[in-house]
N, C-alpha and C positions, 0 to 999 in steps of 0.2 A: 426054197432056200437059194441066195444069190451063188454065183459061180466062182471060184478065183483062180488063179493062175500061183504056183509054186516053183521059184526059183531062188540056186543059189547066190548066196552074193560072196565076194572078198571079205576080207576084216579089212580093209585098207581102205575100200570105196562102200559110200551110201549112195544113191540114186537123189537124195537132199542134203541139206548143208546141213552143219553144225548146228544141235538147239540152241536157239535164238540167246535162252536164259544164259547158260554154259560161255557163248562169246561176250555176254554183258558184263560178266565174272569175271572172264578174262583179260577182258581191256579194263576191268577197274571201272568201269559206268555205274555201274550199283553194287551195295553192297551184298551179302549172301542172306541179313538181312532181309533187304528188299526184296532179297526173290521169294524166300521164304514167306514173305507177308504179300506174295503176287499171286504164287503157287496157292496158299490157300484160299488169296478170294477167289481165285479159278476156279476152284471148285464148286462154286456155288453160283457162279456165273458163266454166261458164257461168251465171256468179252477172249479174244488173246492176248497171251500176255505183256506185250507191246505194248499195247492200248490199257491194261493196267499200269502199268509203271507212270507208262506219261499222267493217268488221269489221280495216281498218288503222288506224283511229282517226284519221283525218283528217279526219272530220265527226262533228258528234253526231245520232244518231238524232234527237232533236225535229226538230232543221233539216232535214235532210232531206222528214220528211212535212211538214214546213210550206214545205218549194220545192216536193214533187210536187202538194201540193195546187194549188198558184197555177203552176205549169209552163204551163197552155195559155192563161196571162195574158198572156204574150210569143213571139205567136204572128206579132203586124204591127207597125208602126208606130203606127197608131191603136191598138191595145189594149194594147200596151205603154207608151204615153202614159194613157191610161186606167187604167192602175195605177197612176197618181202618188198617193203620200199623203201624211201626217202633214204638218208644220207646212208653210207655202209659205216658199220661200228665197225668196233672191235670189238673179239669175240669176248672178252671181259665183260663188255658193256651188255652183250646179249647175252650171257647167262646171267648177269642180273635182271633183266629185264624178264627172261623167263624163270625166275626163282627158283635156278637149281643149284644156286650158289649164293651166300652170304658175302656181303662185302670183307668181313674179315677172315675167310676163307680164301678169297680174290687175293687178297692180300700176300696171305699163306703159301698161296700157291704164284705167285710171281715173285714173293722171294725166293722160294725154291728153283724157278725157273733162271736166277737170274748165278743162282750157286753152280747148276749142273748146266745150263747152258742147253738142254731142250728145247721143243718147242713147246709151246702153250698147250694144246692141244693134249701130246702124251703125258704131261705134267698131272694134266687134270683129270687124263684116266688111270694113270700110277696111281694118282693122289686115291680113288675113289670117288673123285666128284661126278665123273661121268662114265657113261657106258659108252661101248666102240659106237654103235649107231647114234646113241644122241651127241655125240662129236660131230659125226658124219652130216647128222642133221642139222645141225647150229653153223658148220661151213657152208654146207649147199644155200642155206638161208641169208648166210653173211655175202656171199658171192651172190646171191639174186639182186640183193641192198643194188650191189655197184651196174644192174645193166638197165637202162634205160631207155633202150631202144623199141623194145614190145610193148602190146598195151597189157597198163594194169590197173586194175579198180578200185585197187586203194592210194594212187600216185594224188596227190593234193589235189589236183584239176579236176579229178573225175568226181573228187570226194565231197567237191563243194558242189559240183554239178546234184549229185545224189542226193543234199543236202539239200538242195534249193536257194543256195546263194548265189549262185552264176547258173545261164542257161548255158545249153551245151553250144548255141554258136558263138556264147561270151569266149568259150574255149579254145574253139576251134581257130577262133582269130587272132588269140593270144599264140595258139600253139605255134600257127602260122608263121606268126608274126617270131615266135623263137628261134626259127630253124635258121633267122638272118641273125638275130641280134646273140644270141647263147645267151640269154640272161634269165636270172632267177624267175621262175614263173610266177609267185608272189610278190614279186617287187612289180611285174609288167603286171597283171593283174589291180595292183593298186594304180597305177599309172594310166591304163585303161579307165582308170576310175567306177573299174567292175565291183570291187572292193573295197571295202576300207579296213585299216590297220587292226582291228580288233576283231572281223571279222577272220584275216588272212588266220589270226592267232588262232583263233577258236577250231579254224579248219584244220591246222598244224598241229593242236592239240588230240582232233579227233583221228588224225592219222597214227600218230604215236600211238596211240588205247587200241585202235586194229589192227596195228602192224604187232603189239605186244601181243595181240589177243592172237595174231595168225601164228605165230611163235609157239606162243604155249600148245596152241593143236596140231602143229606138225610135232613137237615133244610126243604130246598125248595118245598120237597114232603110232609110237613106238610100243609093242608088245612086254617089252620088260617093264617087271613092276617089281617091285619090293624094296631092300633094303641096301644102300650102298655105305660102304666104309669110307669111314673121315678118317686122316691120317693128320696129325700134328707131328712138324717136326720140332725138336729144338737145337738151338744152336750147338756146336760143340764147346765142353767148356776143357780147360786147363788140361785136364787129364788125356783130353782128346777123343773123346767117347759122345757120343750123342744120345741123346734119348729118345725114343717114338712110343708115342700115345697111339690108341684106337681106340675112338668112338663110333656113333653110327648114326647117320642121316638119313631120314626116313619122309620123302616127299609126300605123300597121302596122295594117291593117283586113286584111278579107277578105267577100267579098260571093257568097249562091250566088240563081241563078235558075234554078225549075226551070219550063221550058220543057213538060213535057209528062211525064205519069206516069202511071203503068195504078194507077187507082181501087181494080181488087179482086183480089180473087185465089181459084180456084174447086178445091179440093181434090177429087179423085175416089177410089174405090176402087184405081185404079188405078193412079192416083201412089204410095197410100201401099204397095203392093203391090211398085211400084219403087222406094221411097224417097227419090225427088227429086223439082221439077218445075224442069224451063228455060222462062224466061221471056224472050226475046229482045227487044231495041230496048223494055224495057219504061220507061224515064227519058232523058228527053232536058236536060240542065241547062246552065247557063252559069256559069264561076265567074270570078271577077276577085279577084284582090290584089294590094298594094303591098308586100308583107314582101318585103325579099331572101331572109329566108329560104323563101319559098314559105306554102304552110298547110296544114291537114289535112282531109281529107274526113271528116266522124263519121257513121256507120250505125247506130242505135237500134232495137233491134224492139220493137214497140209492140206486141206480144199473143200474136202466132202462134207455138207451141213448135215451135224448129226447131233442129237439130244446129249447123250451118256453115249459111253463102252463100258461093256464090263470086259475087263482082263483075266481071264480063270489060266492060272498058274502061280507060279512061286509060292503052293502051299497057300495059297485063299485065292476069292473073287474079289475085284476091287471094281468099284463103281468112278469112271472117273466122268467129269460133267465134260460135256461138248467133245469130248477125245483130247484134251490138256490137261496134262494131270502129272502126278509122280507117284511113284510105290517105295516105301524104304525097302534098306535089302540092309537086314544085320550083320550079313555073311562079312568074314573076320579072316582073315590071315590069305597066303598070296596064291591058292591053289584056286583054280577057276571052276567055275559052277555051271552046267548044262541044263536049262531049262527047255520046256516046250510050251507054247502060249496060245489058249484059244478066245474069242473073242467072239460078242454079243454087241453089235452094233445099233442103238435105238436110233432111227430115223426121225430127222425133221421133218415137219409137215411139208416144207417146198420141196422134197427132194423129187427129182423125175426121173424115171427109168433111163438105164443107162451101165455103158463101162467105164469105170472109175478107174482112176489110177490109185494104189493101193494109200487110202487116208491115215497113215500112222507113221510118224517118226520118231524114230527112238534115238538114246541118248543117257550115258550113266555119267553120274557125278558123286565123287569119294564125299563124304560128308564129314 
């Protein structure tokens, strides 16, 4: 039987980035839809699922290598913050953009703010709209917007590099060439004649959909989940009495912790001779959501060429092809769930002895 190596990890950091599917969702690339109809040819295939979307046309190829490139950018909360680019909003503009606030709640709440004279900010955790840390987190991210001094990988230039519309010395001699002129690096880029106008767009487009998507996963790596209160206020009338309403906004999150995971994984002659290995008590996670409808467990294999897994936990074995796959999880309301996970690894034919880095990336999404 292969070897593995057990260590714990944070809930804040993964050793890999964010599943691939989950950032496509995020930036709005595909719809949930298309994953659903990606996820299940996965399973009978054993393409990844990149390479499904483009070959049903629900992504275009550039986007694609321009999300795998920046994939292990949204790995925590800190480096998912740490992707913030292009222009700085306003914090208005980025809680719409990360969907934790409705335009007419925006609204709601900058009347409010312009009655009491607070800031934005306290307004919006009075109101209910936000918790102290996703405040915390939506300024560190607004204040990343403004520095442009560091390198970052989703800054337009890098974006189109990743993309394959500019080579990286198309860049480097633009960038050059900025440090005399200050000028928009889209405009010198056209000017360069590296670009043309509907290219520049499409690149500016693709930054928008990553920087939303690094948004929503620095959100998502905040621990609270559940239900937060809307407050309406109304004006005062005549009498001089005011009225307040309470509703309740209920985001549909899903949050995973993994509690403990075997590092490596140590292939022998002997496995591939059997052609599996079992891996027992190798994952120990904690998952918590608020969807009534429950959410999905995602499994990504990050290298190792393998037939099937099977998963034996969460109350069944699940067979999933090539190690991409998902499991639903029913589980219903906001108190967290401790699983322990073992694993039956079928080996490709090409596989050669060896120590692997551990082939499995996990990943929950509220459904």
């Amino acid at each position: 039987m292969g070897m593995f190596a057990l260590s714990t990890m944070s809930s804040g950091k993964r050793s890999s980035g964010r599943l691939l599917g989950q950032i496509l969702l995020d930036g709005e690339f595909i719809s949930s839809q298309d994953l659903e109809r990606a996820l299940t040819e996965q399973k009978r295939s054993n393409e990844r699922l990149g390479e499904i979307l483009v070959r049903i046309g629900a992504l275009d190829r550039k986007d694609l290598d321009a999300v795998l490139a920046v994939q292990t950018q949204f790995s925590s909360r800190e480096e998912s913050v740490s992707a913030a680019a292009g222009v700085r909003e306003l914090l208005g503009e980025l809680l719409l953009r990360a969907r934790l606030i409705t335009k007419g709640q925006l609204d709601g709440v900058l009347a409010e703010q312009k009655r009491t004279g607070e800031k934005l900010g306290a307004v919006l955790v009075r109101m209910g709209h936000l918790s102290g840390d996703e405040l915390v987190t939506m300024l560190a991210f607004q204040q990343q917007q403004a520095i442009t001094e560091r390198p970052n990988r989703l800054r337009l230039g890098e974006l189109l590099v990743a993309s394959h519309q500019i080579t990286r010395d198309q860049l480097e001699e633009v960038l050059a060439r900025q440090k005399v002129t200050k000028k928009n690096i889209g405009e010198m880029l056209i000017e360069a004649g590296f670009v043309h106008r509907q290219q520049l767009e499409q690149g500016l487009n693709l930054q928008r959909k990553l920087v939303n998507a690094a948004l929503i996963a620095a959100i998502s790596f905040i621990s609270a989940l559940g239900v937060a209160p809307v407050h309406a206020y109304e004006p005062e009338s005549e009498s001089g009495s005011a009225r307040l309403t309470v509703s309740a906004r209920v985001t549909a999150r899903a949050s995973l912790k993994v509690l403990a995971q075997a590092s490596q994984l140590s292939v022998t002659k002997e496995d591939i001779q059997r052609g599996y290995i079992d891996v027992p008590a190798a994952s120990r996670i904690e998952i918590s959501s608020n969807s009534p409808s429950g959410c999905l467990l995602a499994f990504e294999n990050t290298g190792l060429p393998l037939k099937e897994v099977h998963v034996i936990g969460l109350g069944q074995n699940v067979q999933i092809s090539s190690g991409n796959g998902w499991i639903p999880r029913p589980d219903k309301g906001r108190l967290p769930t401790q699983e322990e996970l073992s694993y039956r690894f079928v080996l490709s034919d090409n596989t050669q002895p060896g120590t692997y880095a551990w082939p499995l990336a996990m990943s929950v999404m509220a459904r």
